[in-house]
N, C-alpha and C positions, 0 to 999 in steps of 0.2 A: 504494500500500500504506500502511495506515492506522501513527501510529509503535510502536503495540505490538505490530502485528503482525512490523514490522522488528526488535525488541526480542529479543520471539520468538525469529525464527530466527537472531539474533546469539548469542544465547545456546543454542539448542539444547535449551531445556527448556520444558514446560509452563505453561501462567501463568492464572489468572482467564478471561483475556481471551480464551484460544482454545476458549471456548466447551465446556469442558469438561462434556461430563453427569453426572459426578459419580463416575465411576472413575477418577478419577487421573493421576496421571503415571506411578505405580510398576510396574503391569503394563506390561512389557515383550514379552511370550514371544509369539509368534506364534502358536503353534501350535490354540490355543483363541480362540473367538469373546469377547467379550465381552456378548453378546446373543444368546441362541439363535434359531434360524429360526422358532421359533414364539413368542417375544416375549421369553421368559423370561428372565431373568437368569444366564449362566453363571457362579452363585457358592452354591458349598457354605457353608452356614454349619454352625457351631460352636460347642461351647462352653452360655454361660445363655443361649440363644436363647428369647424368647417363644411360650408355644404357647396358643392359647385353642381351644377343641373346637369353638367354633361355625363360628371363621373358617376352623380347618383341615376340617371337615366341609363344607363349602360351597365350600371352593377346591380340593381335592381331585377327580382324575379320576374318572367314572362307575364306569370298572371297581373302581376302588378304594372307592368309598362300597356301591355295591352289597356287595361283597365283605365288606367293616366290618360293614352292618347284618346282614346273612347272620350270621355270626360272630357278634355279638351275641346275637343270636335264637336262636339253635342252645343257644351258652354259657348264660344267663339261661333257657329251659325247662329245658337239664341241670340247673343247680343245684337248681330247682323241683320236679324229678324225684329228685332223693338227699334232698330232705326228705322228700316224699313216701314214699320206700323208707324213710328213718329211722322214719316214724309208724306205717310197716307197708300193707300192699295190702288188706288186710280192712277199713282205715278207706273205702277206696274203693268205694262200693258196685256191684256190676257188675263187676267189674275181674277177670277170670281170668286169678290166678296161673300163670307159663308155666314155674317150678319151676328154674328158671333164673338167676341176677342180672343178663346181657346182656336177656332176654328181661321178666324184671319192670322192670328201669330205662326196655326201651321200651315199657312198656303207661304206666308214671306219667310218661313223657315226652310218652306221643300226649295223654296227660291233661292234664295242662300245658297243649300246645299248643293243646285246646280250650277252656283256662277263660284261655287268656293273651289269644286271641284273640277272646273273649266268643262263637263258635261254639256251645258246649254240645250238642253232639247229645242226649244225655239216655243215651245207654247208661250213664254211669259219672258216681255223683255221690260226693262227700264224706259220709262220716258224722263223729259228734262233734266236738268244739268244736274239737281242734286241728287236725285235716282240711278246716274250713269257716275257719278263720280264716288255713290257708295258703291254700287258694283263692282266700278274698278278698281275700290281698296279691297272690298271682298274679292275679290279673284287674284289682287295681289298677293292678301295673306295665306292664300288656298294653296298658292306656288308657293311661296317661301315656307310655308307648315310642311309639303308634303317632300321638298327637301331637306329641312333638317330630320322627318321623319322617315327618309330613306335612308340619310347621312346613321341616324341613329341604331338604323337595322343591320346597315352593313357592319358597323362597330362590335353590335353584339353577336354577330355572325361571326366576324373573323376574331372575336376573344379568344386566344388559347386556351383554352376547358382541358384539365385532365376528365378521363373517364375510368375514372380506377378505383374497384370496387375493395373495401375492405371488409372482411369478414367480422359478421358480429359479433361473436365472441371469439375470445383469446384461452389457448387452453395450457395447461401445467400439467406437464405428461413427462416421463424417462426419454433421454436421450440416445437414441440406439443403442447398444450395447455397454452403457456405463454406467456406474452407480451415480451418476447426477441426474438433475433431472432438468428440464428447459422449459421455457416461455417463448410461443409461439403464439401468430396468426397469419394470418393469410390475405392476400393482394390477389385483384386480375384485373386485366382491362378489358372493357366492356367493348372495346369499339377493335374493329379490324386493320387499324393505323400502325403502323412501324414506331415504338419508342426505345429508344434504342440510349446508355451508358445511364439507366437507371440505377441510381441508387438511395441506400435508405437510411434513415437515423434514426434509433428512439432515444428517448429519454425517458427518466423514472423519476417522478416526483413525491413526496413522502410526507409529512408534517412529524415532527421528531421533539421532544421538550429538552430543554439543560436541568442542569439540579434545580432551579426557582422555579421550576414547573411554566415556564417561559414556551411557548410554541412557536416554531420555525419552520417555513416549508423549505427542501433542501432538493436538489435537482442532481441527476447523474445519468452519466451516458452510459447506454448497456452495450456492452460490446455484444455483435453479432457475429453467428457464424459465418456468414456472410451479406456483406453490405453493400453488394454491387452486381449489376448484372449485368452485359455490353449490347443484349438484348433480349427481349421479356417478351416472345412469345403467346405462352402458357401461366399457370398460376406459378404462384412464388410463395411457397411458404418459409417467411424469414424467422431464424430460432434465435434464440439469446440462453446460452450455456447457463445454469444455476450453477455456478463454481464459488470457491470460499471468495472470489474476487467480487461476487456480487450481493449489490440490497440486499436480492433475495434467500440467499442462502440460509437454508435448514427453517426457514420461516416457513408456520404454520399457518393454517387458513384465516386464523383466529387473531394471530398476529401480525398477521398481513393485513386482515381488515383495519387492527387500530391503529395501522401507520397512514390508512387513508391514500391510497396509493393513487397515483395516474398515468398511466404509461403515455407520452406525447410521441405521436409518430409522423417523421416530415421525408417526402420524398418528392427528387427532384430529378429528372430525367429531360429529353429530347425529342420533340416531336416532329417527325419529318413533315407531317402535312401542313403545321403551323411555321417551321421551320425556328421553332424558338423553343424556349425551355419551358416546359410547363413544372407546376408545383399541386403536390395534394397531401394535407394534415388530415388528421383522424385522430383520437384518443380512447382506450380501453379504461375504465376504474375498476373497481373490486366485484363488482355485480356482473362484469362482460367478461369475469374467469371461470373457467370450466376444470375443474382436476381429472386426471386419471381416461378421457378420453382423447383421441386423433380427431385427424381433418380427413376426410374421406377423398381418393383420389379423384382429381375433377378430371381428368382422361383415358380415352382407351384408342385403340384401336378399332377401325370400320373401315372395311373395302376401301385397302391399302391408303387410307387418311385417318390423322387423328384428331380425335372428336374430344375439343372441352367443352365441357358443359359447366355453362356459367352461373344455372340453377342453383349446380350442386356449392357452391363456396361455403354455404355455412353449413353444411352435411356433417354431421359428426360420426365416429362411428367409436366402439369400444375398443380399449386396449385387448391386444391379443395374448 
């Protein structure tokens, strides 16, 4: 054991050197991740937080952008539609009055919607100056809306997304022929792409007290058996040896639970079709551990090709 690592644990509190990712020492609480299952960061901000429209428009889920431009669109022809009503229906040429305000707001709204989105059927045009010069703002903003909302699509289109599945639970099983035992899960990618000089890090995170009964979260890198792959195919099940060099060592279920564990997993690999690096985080805690059983193989053989099945990733099956 290297001497800061002895320091460390003389001391009971986190330091530089145990590999910290950049949370701290100060969260204690067990009860939340510090990394959600699907990369994200388990941290509310608050407060003068930066917002800029483009990077939140682009990072922002499907349902929710859809939903935004919707909203937009609807919003921006109403408005287009109460000038229209302000200027009066008779500037509209064609436009039969439906003697109603629900009913005229939607004949100058379907109007709108066809000068916003250069459509024009020709049923209903503008008369006089002020009726042709809202037109021609509306059909301004129509074009400039439906560019920055193509600008916006292509952006979330060519995002570099990994697609790499991490197995739900993490299991504690013997290591082939050895009296240790290892810490395992499993990766695959879901997509048919080439990534290619993958490799992976975990970290183990722990909450630990000194003599004053003082709590400290402390951070350390597990060595794997292997950390690297030059190309990922197939599934990957990455192990981490239980040797006397690790956390985990001779720790019992019981014991493991009240160090409130997190395993932090960061992999960063090469994507040929984005032609850039992509990155995907995940996290295991105490409850996503399995003892005593395997990962069930996700391949075979079928008329001379081999078949994974990506179903199978979280398949367990029993030690034999």
């Amino acid at each position: 054991m290297k001497l800061r690592d002895i320091t460390s644990s003389l001391t009971g509190r986190a330091t530089a050197s145990d590999n910290d990712l950049g949370f701290g020492s100060g969260i204690t609480s067990g009860e939340d991740r510090l990394i959600n299952r699907d990369g994200s960061y388990n941290i509310l901000r608050r407060g003068g937080k930066a917002w800029r429209p483009y990077q939140a428009l682009v990072e922002m889920s499907w349902l929710r952008f859809f939903a935004l431009i919707t909203a937009i669109y609807i919003v921006v022809n109403s408005v287009f539609a109460l000038i229209y009503l302000t200027i009066g229906l008779e500037y509209l040429s064609g436009a039969e009055p439906a003697n109603s305000p629900v009913g005229d707001f939607f004949v100058a709204f379907l109007f709108s919607v066809q000068t916003f989105t250069t459509v024009g059927y020709g049923a209903i045009s503008p008369t006089g100056i002020a009726a042709n010069i809202i037109a021609s703002i509306d059909a301004l903003v129509g074009l400039m809306g439906f560019a920055l909302a193509t600008g916006l699509f292509f952006a979330r289109f060519a995002q570099p997304q990994s697609s790499i599945l991490f197995s739900k639970k993490a299991v504690i099983r013997p290591y082939k022929d050895t009296p240790y035992e290892s810490f395992q899960f499993q990766i695959v990618n879901q997509r048919n792409n080439k990534l290619i000089n993958l490799s992976a890090k975990v970290s183990m995170s722990w909450v630990s007290e000194d003599e004053k009964g003082r709590k400290a979260r402390r951070f350390t890198l597990l060595e794997l058996e292997r950390d690297k792959v030059f190309l990922f195919p197939l599934n990957w099940v990455l192990v981490h040896i239980i040797d006397k060099d690790s956390p985990l060592w001779q720790k019992t279920p019981e014991e493991l639970e009240a160090m409130q564990p997190e395993f932090l997993l960061l992999l960063q690999g090469y994507d040929e079709t984005f032609a850039q690096d992509i990155h995907a985080n995940s996290s295991y805690i105490f409850r996503d551990l399995v003892w005593g059983k395997k990962f069930r193989r996700m391949y075979f053989q079928e008329a001379g090709h081999t078949v994974l099945e990506l179903d199978w990733i979280d398949e367990l099956e029993e030690e034999v």
